[in-house]
N, C-alpha and C positions, 0 to 999 in steps of 0.2 A: 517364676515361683514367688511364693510369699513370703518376706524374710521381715523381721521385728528387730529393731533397733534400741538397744536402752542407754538412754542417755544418762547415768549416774555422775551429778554434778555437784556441787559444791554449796544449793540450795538445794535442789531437789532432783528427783529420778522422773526419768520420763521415761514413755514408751512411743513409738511411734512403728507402727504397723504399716506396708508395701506390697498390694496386692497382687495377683498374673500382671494386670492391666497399668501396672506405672503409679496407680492413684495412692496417694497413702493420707496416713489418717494419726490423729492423737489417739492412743485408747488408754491412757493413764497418767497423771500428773499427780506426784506425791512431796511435795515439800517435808524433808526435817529438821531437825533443831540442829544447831549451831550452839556451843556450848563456850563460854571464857573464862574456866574455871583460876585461871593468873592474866596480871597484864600481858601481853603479848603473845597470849597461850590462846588457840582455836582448836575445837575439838570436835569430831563428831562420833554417836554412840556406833560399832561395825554393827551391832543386829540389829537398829534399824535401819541401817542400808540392805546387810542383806533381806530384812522382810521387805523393804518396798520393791527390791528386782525382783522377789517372788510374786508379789501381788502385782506387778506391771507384768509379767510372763501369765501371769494367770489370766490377765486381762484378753492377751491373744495367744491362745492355744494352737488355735489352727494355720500353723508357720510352718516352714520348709528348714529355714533357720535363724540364726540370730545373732547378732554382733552386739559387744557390749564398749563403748567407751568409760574413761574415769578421770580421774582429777587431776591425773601427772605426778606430781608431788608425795600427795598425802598416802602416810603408810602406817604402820601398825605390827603386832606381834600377837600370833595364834599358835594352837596347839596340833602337833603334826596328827596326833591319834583323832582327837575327838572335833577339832576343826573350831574349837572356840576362842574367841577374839579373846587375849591377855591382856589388854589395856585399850582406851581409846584411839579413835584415831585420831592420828596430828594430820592435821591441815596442812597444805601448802600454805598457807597464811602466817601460820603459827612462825615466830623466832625467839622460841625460848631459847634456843641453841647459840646466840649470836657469841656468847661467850667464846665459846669453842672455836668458834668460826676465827674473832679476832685471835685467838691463842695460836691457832692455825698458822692464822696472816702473820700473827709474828714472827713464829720460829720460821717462816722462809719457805713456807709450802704451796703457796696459790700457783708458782707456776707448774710444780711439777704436776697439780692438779689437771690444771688449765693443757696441759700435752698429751696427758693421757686419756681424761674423759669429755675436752672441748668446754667444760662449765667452770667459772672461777667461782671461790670458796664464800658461800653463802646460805644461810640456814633456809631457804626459798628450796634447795634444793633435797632429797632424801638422806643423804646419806648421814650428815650427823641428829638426824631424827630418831634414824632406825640405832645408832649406838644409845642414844640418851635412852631408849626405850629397856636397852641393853644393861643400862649400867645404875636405871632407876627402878623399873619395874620387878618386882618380887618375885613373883607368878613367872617370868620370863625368865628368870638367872635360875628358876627351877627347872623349866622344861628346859634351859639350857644342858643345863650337868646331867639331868637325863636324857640327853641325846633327840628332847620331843622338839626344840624350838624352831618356826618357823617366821620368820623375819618378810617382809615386802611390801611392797604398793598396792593399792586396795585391789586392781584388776587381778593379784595370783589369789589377793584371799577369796574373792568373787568365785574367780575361776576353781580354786580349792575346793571349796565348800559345797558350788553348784554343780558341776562337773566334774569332780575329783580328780580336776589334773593341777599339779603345783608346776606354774609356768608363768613366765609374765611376756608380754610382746616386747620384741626392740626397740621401739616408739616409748613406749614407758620406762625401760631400764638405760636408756639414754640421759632421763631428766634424775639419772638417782647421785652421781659422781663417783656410782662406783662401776660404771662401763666404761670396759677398754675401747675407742670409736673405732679404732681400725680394725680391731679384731672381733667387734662385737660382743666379746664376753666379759664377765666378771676378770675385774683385774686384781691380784694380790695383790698388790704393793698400795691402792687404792681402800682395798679389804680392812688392810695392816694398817693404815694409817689413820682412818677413822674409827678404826674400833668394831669391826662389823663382821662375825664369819662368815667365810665366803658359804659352807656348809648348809648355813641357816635360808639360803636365799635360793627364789627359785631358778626354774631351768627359762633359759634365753628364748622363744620360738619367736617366727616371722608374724606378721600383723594377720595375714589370711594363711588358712588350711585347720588341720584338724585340730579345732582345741577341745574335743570333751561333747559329751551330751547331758543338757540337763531331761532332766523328766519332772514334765509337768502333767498334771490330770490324767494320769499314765501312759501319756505319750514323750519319746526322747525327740528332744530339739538337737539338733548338732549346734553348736557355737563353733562358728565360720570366721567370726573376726573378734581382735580384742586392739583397743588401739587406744592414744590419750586422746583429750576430748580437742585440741586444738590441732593436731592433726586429724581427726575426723573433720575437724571444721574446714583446714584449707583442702579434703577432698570434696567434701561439700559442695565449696564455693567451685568448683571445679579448674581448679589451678590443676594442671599435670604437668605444663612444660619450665623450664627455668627461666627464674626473673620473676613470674606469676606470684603474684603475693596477695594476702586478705590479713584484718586486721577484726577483732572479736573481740567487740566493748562489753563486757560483764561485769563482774566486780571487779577487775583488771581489764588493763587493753593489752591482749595477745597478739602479736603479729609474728606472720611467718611469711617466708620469701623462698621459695623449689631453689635448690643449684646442681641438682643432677645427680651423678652418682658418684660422687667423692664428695665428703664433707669438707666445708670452707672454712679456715677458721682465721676470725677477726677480733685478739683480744684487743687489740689498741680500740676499734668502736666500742667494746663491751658485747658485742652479738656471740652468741651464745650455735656452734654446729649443732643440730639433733638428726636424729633419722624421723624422717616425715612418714614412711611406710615400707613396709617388705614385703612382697610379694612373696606368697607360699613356695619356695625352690629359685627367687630370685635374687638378684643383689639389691641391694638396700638405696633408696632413693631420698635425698638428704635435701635438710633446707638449713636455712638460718632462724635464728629464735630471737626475739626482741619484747621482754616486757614490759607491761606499766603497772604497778601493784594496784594503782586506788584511778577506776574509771568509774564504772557505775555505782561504787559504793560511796567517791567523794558528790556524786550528784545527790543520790540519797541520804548522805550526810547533811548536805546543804538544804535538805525538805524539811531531816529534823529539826534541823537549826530556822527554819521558819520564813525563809528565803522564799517558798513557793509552797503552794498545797498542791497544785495541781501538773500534769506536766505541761499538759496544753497551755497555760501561763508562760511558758519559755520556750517555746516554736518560734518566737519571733520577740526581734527586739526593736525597738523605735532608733534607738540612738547607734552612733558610729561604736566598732568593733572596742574594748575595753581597751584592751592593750594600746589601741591608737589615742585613748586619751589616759594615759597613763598608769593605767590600772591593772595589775597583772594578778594570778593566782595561780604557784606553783601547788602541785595537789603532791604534795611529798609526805602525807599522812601516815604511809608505811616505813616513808625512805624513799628513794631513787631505785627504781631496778635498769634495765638497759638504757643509755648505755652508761652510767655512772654509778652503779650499784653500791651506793652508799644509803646505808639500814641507818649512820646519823645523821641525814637531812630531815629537816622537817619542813611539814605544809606551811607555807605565809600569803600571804595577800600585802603588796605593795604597792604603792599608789593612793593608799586610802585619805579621804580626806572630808570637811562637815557636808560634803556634797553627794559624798556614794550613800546610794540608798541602796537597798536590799536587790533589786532589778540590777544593778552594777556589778552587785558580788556575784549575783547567780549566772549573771554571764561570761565576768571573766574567769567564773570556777571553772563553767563548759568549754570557754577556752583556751584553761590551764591542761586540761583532758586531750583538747583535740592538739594544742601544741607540744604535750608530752608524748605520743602516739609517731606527731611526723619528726619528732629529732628521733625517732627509731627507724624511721624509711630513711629519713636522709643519710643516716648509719650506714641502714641498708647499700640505701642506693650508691655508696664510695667505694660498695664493694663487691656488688655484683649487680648486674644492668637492671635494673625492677622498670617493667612495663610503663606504659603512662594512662592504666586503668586500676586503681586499688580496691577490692570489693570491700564491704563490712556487712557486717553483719552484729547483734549484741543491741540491751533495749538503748543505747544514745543513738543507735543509728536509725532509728525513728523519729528525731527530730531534726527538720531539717535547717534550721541556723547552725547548729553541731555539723550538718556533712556539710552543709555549705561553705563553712569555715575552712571545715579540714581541707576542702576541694581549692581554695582559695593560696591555705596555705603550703600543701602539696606541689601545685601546682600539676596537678595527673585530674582525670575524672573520677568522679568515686561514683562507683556503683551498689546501691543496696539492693541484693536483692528480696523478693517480695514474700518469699517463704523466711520464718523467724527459727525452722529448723532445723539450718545449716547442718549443728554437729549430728545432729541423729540423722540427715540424710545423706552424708558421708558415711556413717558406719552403717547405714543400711546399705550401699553403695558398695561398700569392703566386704559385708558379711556375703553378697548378692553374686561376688566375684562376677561383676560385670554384666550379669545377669539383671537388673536391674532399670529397665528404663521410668525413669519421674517424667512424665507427663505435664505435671505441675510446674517443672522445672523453666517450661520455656515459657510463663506467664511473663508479663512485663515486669521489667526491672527499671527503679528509678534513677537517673546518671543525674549525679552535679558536677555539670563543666564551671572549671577556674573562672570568676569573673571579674577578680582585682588579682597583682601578682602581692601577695602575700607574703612571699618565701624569706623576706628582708626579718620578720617579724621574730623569727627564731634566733635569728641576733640577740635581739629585745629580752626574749623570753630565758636563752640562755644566760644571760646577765643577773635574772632572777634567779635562776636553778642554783647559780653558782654562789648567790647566798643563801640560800636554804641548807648548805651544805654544813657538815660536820657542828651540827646543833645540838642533839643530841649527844650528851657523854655515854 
């Protein structure tokens, strides 16, 4: 059957359409604004997201059905009668919240956090989002007292609004800190301490089965799947067994690593249990979570700054690796997220001297990226066995000094594969319930086998991280 995938991300919404025959196809790519209305504030407007999933469904009609992935994080406050967004959305990006978070840390509460939802206390994550929305927004403290307020991550407003079911998958209420892991639901005492009622929040469902039909050109699509965009991605990459890991260089580097069906959890790396997917009536299949805040954005950072105009300028470099002659670039532009989730690091470049020219910073930036990425597998890998093949996918993994690197300093193969759309062919994948064969899929894939052992270099690198640290007040 034909199933249509939307990819609603953090630049832009895509569609990607999967015909009888495996072939699929783009039928829509819509870019929106990114809004910074304070320092450290990311916002995007909810009606033009939801008009771009409408004009990307519009795009392909003649579907069987449809899965939608989302951003993880990013949530917002709407009205339960009329379905109209109450404030912007906050970004995962966004850490206007950090305040809270350290108030938190103080009085003594990261670990009961850390026990009950698997996530330690950081504004990256929903939950002191959806209170500040609670405790700022106007509009919200009304439809609260009248009983109208509806609180959550952008897949229940999606799913609201298009479908009329107030729901969000497991996959997404796992990255909010207010899911119980073992019991999969909303936890009070989680509820209670952030400031959030549990009332306001939607209902828990599995990743696949019945979420709703939208009507489009008045025909009803069933929405088959709702899932976050990084777990659409490790189904994508086709990881299903334990150990199987991929890593997704976008504006952050994402990696995730399957361990089966009990979540692991590893607060001393920093790695973060989530549920990777739930099968419609099955038990939940869990992985480990390991971020990077600034991957593709500190690249692009480094274009503005004048280091490169083109990319193809930086596929290759003449000289030995930076770090090997002294020149490091910790990309802590955000902070530190796995495994050291410290919001006061900042980005530095050490080593510099009258001899670094611009080709020197742009390389050890890319190599601040690819060796911020493997101190997340090597996390990984202390704690559950990760294969010695890592996919990626995400635009740095288009250049090959970047996988070459990581491949180097991994010491595994890195596989990229040759489709760029991982996340939408995993939630076409979920929406298709198996139904699904990508033809496309078995194109070739490019492997970088290790061809210096590298792995010494994280030493090096670590020594950098650990001054970038607590820079920020």
């Amino acid at each position: 059957m034909s199933v249509l995938a939307i990819d609603q991300g953090t630049t832009s919404t895509r569609a990607l359409r999967v015909d009888d025959s495996g072939e699929f196809e783009i039928t829509r790519v819509i870019r929106h604004q990114q809004y910074y209305p304070q320092a450290g504030w990311v916002e995007h407007d909810p009606e033009e997201l939801i008009a771009s999933i409408e004009s990307c469904i519009a795009a392909s009609p003649d579907v069987a059905a449809l899965g939608i992935d989302n951003q993880g994080e990013s949530c917002l406050a709407w009205h339960a009668d009329t379905g109209q967004a109450l404030c912007p959305v906050i970004v995962w990006q966004d850490s206007r919240t950090h305040e809270v978070i350290a108030k938190l840390k103080q009085d003594g509460h990261e670990a009961r956090v850390l026990e009950i939802s698997g996530l330690p206390l950081d504004s990256y994550f929903s939950a002191s989002k959806l209170a500040w929305i609670l405790q700022n927004c106007a509009a919200a403290q009304t439809a609260h007292e009248q009983g109208k307020l509806r609180l959550g991550t952008t897949d229940a407003f999606f799913l609201d609004r298009l479908s009329g079911r107030f729901v969000t998958d497991i996959t997404t209420a796992s990255r909010t800190s207010l899911l119980n892991l073992h019991t999969g639901q909303w936890d009070p005492e989680l509820c209670e301490l952030f400031g959030v009622p549990p009332e306001t929040l939607p209902e828990i469902v599995p990743t696949t089965g019945d979420l709703g039909c939208i009507v489009a050109q008045g025909r009803r699509i069933p929405v088959t799947a709702s899932v976050v965009d990084q777990q659409a991605s490790l189904y994508g990459h086709g990881c299903r067994a334990a150990g199987d890991a991929k890593i997704t260089f976008g504006t952050g580097a994402f990696a995730l690593a399957l361990t089966g069906n009990q979540p692991l959890r590893s607060p001393e790396q920093g790695l973060l249990p989530t549920v990777a997917w739930q099968f419609d009536s099955a038990e939940p299949v869990y992985a480990l979570d390991g971020g990077v805040y600034c991957a593709g954005s500190a690249v692009e950072w480094g274009r503005k700054l004048g280091l490169f105009s083109d990319y193809a300028e930086i596929n290759h470099f003449e000289r030995a690796p930076a770090i090997e002659r002294d020149l490091v670039f910790v990309p802590a532009l955000s902070g530190l997220a796995c495994p050291h989730w410290d919001r006061t690091a900042a980005g530095i470049w050490l080593g510099l001297s009258l001899e670094t020219d611009s080709r020197d910073l742009i390389q050890s930036l890319l190599e601040g990226v690819a060796l911020r990425a493997a101190e997340v597998i090597r996390a990984m890998s202390e704690f559950v066995a990760i294969g010695d093949r890592i996919s990626i996918d995400g635009g740095v993994s288009v250049n090959p000094y970047f996988c070459q690197f990581l491949a180097n300093v991994l010491q595994r193969r890195v596989s990229v594969k040759p489709m760029a759309e991982l996340t939408a062919i995993g939630t076409a994948r979920l929406a298709g319930a198996g139904q699904v064969s990508l033809t496309q899929d078995d194109a070739a894939t490019a492997y970088y086998q290790p061809q210096a052992d590298m792995s010494d270099l994280l030493e090096r690198f670590g020594d950098a991280v650990g001054r970038s640290r607590n820079w920020r007040r």
